[in-house]
N, C-alpha and C positions, 0 to 999 in steps of 0.2 A: 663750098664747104662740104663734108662730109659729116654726113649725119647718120647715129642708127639712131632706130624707131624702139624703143623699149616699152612693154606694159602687157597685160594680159593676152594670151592668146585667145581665151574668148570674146576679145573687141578686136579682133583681128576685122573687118568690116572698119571701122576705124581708123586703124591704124592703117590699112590702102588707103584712106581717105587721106591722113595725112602725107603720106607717102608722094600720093599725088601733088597737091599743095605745096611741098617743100620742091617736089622735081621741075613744078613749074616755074620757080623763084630761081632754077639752077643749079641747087644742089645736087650732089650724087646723094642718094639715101639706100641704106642697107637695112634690109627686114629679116626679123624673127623668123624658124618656118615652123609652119603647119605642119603635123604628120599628117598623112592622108589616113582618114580610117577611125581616125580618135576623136572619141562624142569626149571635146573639151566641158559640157555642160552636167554632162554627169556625174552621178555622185560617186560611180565607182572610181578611183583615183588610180585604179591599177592601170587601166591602159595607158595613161599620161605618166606616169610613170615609168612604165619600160617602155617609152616610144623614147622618153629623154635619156634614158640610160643607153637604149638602142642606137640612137643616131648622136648622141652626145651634144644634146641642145642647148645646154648650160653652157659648154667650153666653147663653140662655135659660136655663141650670141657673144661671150666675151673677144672671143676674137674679133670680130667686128666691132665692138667699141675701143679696140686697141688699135685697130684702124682707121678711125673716124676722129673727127678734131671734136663731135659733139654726141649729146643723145639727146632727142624728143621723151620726155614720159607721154605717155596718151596715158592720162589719169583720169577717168571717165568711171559714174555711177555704177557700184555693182549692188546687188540689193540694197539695203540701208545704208551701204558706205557709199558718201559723196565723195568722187577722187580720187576711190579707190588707187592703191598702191598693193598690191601679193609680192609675197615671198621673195618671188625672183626677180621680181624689179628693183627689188629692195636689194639685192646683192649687186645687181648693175650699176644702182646709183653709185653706190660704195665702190667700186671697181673703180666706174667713170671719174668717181672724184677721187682716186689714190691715183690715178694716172693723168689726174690733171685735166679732164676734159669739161669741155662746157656745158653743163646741166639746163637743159630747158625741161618744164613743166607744162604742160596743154593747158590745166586747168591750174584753182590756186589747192595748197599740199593740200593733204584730208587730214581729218582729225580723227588721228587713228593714235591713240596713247603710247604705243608700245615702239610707234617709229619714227612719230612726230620732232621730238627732243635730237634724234640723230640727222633730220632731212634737215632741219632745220640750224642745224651745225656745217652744214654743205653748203655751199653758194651757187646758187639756182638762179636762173631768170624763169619768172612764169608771163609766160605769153596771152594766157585767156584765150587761147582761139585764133591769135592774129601772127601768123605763120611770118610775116613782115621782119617780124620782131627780134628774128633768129639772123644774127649777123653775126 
């Protein structure tokens, strides 16, 4: 199967983690990329911003889940949100599920009020951890 890897780029450590795991089970898996150069961690938003508008990192992450039969979320703790889901995963899931692909979840959704109602209208497998799962 082919799979992309969706979820924040500052759990990109993670997300190789998955990466790996899925490639050893035999899937192809396609990742996210990193800009070289851009502190993901900081507060100034500008560099993350025109690195995406620069390399067009929104339409090539879609591209690849138009290519792939599935998508992993790595939905993993960011400060106080458990399961974290941003912005632009949240456009992926919506993609993936208007184009009919298989939604896996890493973890179970978060309870994030503003996205919950709509994840939750998608059909998802969450796997907890157990990469197995993904068939």
């Amino acid at each position: 199967m082919v799979i992309t890897i969706c979820g924040s780029i500052k759990f990109m450590a993670q997300m190789k983690k998955a990466e790996k795991n899925l490639s050893n089970l035999g899937h192809e898996v396609l990742m996210p990329v990193q800009a070289e150069g851009v502190d993901y961690w900081s507060d100034d938003r500008k560099s993350r911003v025109e690195a995406k508008k620069k390399f067009e990192f929104i339409g090539e992450h879609m591209d690849k889940i138009r290519k792939s039969d599935a998508i992993l979320v790595v939905n993993i703790t960011k400060k106080e949100i458990e399961n974290y889901i941003g912005a632009n995963t949240f456009l992926e899931i919506g993609y993936a599920h208007y184009k009919k692909k298989k939604i896996f979840f890493l973890n179970p959704i978060p309870d994030q009020p503003y996205i919950i109602d709509e994840i939750e209208t998608v059909e998802t497998q969450i796997i907890n951890g157990d990469y197995s799962k993904i068939k």
